[in-house]
N, C-alpha and C positions, 0 to 999 in steps of 0.2 A: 719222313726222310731218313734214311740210313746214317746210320753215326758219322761211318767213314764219311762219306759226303760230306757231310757239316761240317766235320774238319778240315776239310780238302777244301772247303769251299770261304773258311775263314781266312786259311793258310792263302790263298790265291787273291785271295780281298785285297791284303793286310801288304802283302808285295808288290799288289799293283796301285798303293795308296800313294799321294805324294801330297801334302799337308799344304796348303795354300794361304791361309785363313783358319782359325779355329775359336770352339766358344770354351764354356764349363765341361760340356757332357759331349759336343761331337768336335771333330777335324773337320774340314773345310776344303776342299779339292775342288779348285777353278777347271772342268774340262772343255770348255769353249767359252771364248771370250769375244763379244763382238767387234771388240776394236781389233782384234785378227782380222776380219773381214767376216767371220761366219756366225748370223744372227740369227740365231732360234728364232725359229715361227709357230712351232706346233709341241705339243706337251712329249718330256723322253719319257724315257722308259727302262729299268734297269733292272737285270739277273740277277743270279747268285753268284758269280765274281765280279762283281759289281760293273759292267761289261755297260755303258748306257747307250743307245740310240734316239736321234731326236732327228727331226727335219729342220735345215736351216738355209737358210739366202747366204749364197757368195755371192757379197757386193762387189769383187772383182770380176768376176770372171759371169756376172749377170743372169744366172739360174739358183735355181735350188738343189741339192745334196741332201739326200738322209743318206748319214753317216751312222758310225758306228767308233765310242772312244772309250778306253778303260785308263788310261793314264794320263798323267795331265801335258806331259812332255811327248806322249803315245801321237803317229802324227794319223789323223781320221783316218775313216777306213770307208770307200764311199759304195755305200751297197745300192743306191739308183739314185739318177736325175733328172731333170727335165730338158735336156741338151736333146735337137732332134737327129735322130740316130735311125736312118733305114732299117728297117725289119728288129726292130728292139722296141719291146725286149721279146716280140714273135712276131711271126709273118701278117706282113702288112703294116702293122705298126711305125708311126716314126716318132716315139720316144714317147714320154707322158706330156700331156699340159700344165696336169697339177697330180702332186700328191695328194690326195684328200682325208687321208687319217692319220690318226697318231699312227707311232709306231707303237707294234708289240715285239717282244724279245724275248726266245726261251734259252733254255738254262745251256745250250750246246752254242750261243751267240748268232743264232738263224733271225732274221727279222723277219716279219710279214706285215706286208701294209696293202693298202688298196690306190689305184689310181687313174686319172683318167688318162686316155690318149688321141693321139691323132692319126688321120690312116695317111697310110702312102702313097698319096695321088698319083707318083710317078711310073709307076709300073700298071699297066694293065690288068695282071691278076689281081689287083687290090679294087679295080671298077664293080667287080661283081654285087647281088645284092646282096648278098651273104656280109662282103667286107664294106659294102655301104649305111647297113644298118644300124643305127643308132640307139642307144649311149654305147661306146666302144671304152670299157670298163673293163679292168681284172684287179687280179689280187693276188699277188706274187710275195715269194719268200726267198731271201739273198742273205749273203754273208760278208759279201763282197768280192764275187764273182759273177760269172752265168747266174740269171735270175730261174727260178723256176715257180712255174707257172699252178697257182692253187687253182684259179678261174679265172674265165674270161664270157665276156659277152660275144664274143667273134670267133672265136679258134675255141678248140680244144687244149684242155677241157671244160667242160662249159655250156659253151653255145648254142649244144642240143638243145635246152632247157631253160637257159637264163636269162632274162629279159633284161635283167640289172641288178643293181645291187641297191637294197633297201637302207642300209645303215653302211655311212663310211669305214666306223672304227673296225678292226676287227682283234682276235686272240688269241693268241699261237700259245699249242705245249709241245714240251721236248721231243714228243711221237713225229712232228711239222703237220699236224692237224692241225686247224683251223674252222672257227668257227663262224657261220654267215648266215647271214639273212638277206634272202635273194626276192625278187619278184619275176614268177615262172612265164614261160611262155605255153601257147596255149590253151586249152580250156581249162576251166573257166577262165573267162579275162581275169588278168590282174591278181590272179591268185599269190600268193606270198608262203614263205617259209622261211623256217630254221633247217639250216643243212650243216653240215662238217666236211670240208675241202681236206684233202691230204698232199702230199708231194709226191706220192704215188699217181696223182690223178686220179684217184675216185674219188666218191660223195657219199655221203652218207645223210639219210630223210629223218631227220626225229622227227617235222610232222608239217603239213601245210595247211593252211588257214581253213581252207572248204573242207576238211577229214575230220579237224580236232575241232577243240574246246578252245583253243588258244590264239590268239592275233599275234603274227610275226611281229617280233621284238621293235620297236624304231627309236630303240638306244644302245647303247654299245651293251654286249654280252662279255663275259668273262668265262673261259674254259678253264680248267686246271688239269694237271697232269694223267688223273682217271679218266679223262673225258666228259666228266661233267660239263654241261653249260647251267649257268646264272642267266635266265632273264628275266624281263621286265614285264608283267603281265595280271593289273589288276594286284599290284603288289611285288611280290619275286617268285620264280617258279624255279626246280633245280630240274634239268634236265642230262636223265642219265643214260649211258650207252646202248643198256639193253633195253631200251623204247619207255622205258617206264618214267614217270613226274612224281615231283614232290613239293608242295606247294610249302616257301623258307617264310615267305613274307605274308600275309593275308590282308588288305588293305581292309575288306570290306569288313572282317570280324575285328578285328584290333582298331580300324579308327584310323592308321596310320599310312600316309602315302610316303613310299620311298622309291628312290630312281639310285642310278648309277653303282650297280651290282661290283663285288670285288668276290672271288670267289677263291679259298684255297683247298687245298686237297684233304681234308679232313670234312669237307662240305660246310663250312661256316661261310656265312655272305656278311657282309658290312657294306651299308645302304649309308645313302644319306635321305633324312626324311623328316616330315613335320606331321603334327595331329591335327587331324578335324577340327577338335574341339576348339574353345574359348578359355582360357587363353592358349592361341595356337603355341604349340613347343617345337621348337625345331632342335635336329639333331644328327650325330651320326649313332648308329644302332651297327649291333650285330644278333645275327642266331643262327641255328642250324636246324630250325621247323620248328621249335619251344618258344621255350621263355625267350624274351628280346632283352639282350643287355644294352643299356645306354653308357656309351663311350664317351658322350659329350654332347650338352646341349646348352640351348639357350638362355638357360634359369638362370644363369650365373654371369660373365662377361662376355660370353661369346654371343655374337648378333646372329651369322649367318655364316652358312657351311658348304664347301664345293665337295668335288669326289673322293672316298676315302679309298686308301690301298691297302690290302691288307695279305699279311703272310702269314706263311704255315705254322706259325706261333702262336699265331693270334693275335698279333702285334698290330694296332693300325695307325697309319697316319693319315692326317686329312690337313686342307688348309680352309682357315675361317676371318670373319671379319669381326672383330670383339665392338667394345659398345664407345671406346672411346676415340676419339679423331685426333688425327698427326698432323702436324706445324702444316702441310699441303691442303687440310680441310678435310680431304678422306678418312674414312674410317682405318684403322689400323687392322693392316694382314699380317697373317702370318699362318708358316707351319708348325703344327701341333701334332702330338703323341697322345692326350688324353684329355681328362675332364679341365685340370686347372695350366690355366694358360700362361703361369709364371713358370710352372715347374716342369710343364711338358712343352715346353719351347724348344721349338728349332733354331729359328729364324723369324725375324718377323719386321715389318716397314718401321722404320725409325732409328735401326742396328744399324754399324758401317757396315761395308764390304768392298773390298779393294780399295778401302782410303776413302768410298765416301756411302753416305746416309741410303738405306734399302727405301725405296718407294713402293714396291711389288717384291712381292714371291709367292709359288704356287705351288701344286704339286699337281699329280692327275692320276687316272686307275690305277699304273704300272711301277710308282713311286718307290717302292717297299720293298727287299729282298729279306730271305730267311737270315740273314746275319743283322740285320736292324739298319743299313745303310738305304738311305735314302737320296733321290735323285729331283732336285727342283730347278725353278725356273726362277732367278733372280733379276729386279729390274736395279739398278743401283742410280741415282744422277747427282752429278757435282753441282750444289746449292749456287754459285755464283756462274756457273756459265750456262747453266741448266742442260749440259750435256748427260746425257742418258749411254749406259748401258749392260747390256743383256749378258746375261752367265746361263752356262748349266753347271750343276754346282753339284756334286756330292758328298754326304753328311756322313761319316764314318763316327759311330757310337769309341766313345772312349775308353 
């Protein structure tokens, strides 16, 4: 990443910070709080101006909103929902049912998610078979305007070819490509792939199931700004623009199964993953087709590990369950930076936050921007009334 940038991109952090809560080493920035009315359901996700998108329930007004917040006083910014809306967000459509992926967010604060819809019984041109055909699925990129449209299973672009969508999550870089794993229509039946969606409306084939060596991915993928794709395949594979693979992870030679890719532009992946062997080690890992570095495993306090984020630094964050149990009987979570869980603490279940004791906190692929701030999911509840709730919280390095 260019110098300038990285400056630009501290400078723009740093002014859109607003300190809520803080520890030792990070600030604390409350940017949704459920007792507002707006309860995170699904894992955010945040840029390089620390810019977060998350999916949340408005217990007022009784749908769902993925939003879009950089400040804590900043008031949302709603880039779709699930309110039913004739012809939204394309023809035929009447609005979505449900969101079904996280979001993903690039560095120009464009979001891209997937989700389903319902058609619109009330007009006529929507009877046809075309707009009767089922799952009526796409996968749209917003900012919070006019959505525009990456894929759809009904309209273009799309339709030609697409049966559905294999994996909800999906990955967006600054180009608004987007990466996807579709199930074609077609012969052969059921055929599957990895493809690349753009805002232009075209596609792009890295490769379908019946041609290659490869089984479409059926976990989230990770792009980066090259165009790379990370996926999941007997290990990890790195899949690059001009048709050619590169195998990061190797399950079957190394012993080692890892899932849940994080990919940055340098081509380094960071898995989370455990050994074959006796005694099984679990861990988060990184490499870029060599040697595998271990970030943090199980040899030590930590029990068990969800998905790590990782940035163009090489920085990662992940969140784990360590070996000891908190006043509720649970093992104790938290977010972590590295091997030792005193020193690379984020947050973690046992800490206040907002006045009372953390029960939960997470993080998930999209966690981690190049300036080190990170974006989690906080469950907090008051010990005497047992009221619970919910934060997206981010972690601004001191």
């Amino acid at each position: 990443m260019p110098a300038i940038l990285i400056v630009l991109i501290v400078l723009l952090a740093a002014s859109g910070a607003e300190a809520q809560s803080s520890s030792a080493k990070y600030r604390f920035t409350t940017l949704v709080d459920s007792r507002d009315g707006l309860v995170p359901t699904r894992c955010p996700a945040i840029n390089g101006v620390g810019t977060v998108a998350v999916l949340v329930e408005d217990t007022v007004l009784g749908f769902d909103k993925l939003i879009t917040k950089r400040g804590a006083r900043d008031e949302p910014v709603v880039v779709a929902h699930t309110e039913r809306v004739a012809n939204y967000p394309t023809f035929c459509d009447n609005g979505f049912t449900e969101i079904t992926s996280n979001a993903s967010i690039n560095e120009l604060g464009e979001v891209a998610f997937q989700g389903n819809l319902r058609r619109l019984t009330a007009d006529a041109a929507c009877g046809t078979p075309e707009q009767r055909d089922t799952p009526r699925q796409g996968v749209f990129l917003g900012e919070g305007g006019p959505l525009t449209t990456i894929a759809h299973t009904n309209n273009l672009p799309g339709a030609d070819f697409i049966s559905e969508f294999i994996v909800a999550d999906v990955s967006v870089n600054s180009f608004g490509k987007v990466a996807l794993a579709i199930e074609l229509r077609g012969q052969p039946l059921f055929d599957q792939g990895l493809f690349v969606g753009s805002k232009r409306g075209t596609f792009e084939e890295r490769f379908r199931n019946s041609t290659s060596e490869f089984d479409s991915p059926s976990s989230r993928m990770s792009l980066n700004e090259l165009g790379q794709i990370a996926f999941q395949d007997s290990g990890i594979v790195l899949s690059n623009p001009d048709g050619t693979f590169r195998r990061i992870f190797d399950s079957s030679a190394t012993g080692l199964a890892v899932f849940d890719p994080s990919l940055n532009i340098f081509g380094r992946v960071a898995v989370s993953g455990f050994t074959f062997g006796d005694p099984q080690v679990a861990g988060i890992f990184t490499s870029r087709g060599g040697p595998v570095t271990t970030v943090a495993d199980n040899t030590g306090r930590y029990s068990s590990f969800g998905r790590p984020s990782l940035n163009d630094l090489g920085q990662v964050v992940f969140t784990a369950d360590l070996d000891e149990f908190g006043p509720n009987g649970f093992p104790l979570q938290g977010v972590f930076t590295g091997p030792d869980p005193v020193k690379d603490k984020v947050l973690q279940s046992g800490d206040n936050y907002a006045g009372m004791p953390v029960s939960s906190v997470f993080t998930c692929s999209e966690a981690l921007n190049n300036v080190g701030q990170i974006v989690m999911t906080v469950v907090s509840e008051n010990p005497d009334t047992f009221e619970q709730r919910r934060f997206i919280v981010r972690a601004t390095p001191r």
